[in-house]
C-alpha positions in Angstrom: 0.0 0.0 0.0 1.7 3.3 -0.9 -0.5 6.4 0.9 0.2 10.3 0.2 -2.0 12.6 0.2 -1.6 14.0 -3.3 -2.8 12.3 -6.4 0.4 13.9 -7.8 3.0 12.5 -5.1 1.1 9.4 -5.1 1.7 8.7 -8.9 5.0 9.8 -9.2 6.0 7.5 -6.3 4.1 4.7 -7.6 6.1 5.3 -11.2 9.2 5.1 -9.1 8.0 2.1 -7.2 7.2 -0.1 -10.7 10.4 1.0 -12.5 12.1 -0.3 -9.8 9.9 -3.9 -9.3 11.0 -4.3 -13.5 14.4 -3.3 -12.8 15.2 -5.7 -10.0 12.7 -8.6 -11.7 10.5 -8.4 -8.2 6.3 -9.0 -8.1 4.5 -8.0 -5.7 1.4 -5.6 -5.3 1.0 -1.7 -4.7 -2.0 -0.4 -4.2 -2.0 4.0 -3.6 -4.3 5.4 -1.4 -4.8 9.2 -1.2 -5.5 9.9 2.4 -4.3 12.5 5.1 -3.1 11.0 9.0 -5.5 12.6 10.1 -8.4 10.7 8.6 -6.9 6.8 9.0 -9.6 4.6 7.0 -7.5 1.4 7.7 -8.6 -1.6 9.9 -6.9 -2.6 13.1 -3.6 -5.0 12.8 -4.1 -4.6 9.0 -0.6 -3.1 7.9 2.9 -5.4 8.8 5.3 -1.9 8.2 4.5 1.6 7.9 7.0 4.1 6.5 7.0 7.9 6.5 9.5 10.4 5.8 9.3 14.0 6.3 5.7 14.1 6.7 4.1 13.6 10.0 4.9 16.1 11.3 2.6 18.7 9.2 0.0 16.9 10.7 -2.2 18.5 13.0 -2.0 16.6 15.9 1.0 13.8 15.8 -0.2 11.6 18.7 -3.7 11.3 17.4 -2.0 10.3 13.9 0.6 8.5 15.9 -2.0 5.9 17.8 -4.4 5.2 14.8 -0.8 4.7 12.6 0.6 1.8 16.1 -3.8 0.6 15.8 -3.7 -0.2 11.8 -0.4 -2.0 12.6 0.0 -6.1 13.6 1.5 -7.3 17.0 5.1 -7.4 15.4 5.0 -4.9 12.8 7.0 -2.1 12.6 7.0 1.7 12.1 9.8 3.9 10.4 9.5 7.3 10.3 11.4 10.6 10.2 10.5 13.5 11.8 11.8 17.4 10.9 12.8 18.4 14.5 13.3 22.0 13.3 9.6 22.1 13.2 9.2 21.9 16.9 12.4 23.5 18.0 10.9 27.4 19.3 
């Protein structure tokens, strides 16, 4: 599942993600989803990693996003994320 949420990040990510799947001979799925944290349409223990890089924290309220995010993920799965600390540095 690859989740942005702009149609326009979404499908240049997703033409990055296939180029590379043909390049390295690999076959699996990707399905995009255009969502924001804030709104988390995803079931409980439904997701096994979830990345996110430079984006969490333009969210309104990071430990709202942050719980729903730990929910949607299974007992062993993992989350990966960067944060811009300059953002809550006063």
């Amino acid at each position: 599942m690859l989740c942005d949420y702009s149609i326009k990040n979404l499908e240049i990510s997703l033409d990055l993600v296939e180029k590379y799947k043909r390049e390295k001979g690999l076959n699996f799925g990707v399905y995009p989803i255009c969502l924001e944290e804030e709104i988390w349409p995803l079931k409980p223990e439904s997701l096994d990693l979830v990345v996110s890089s430079l984006s969490l924290h333009w969210t309104n309220d990071v430990q709202v996003a942050l719980v729903r995010i730990l929910d949607s993920l299974v007992p062993d799965g993992a989350l990966v994320g960067i944060l811009n600390k300059k953002k809550f540095l006063y």
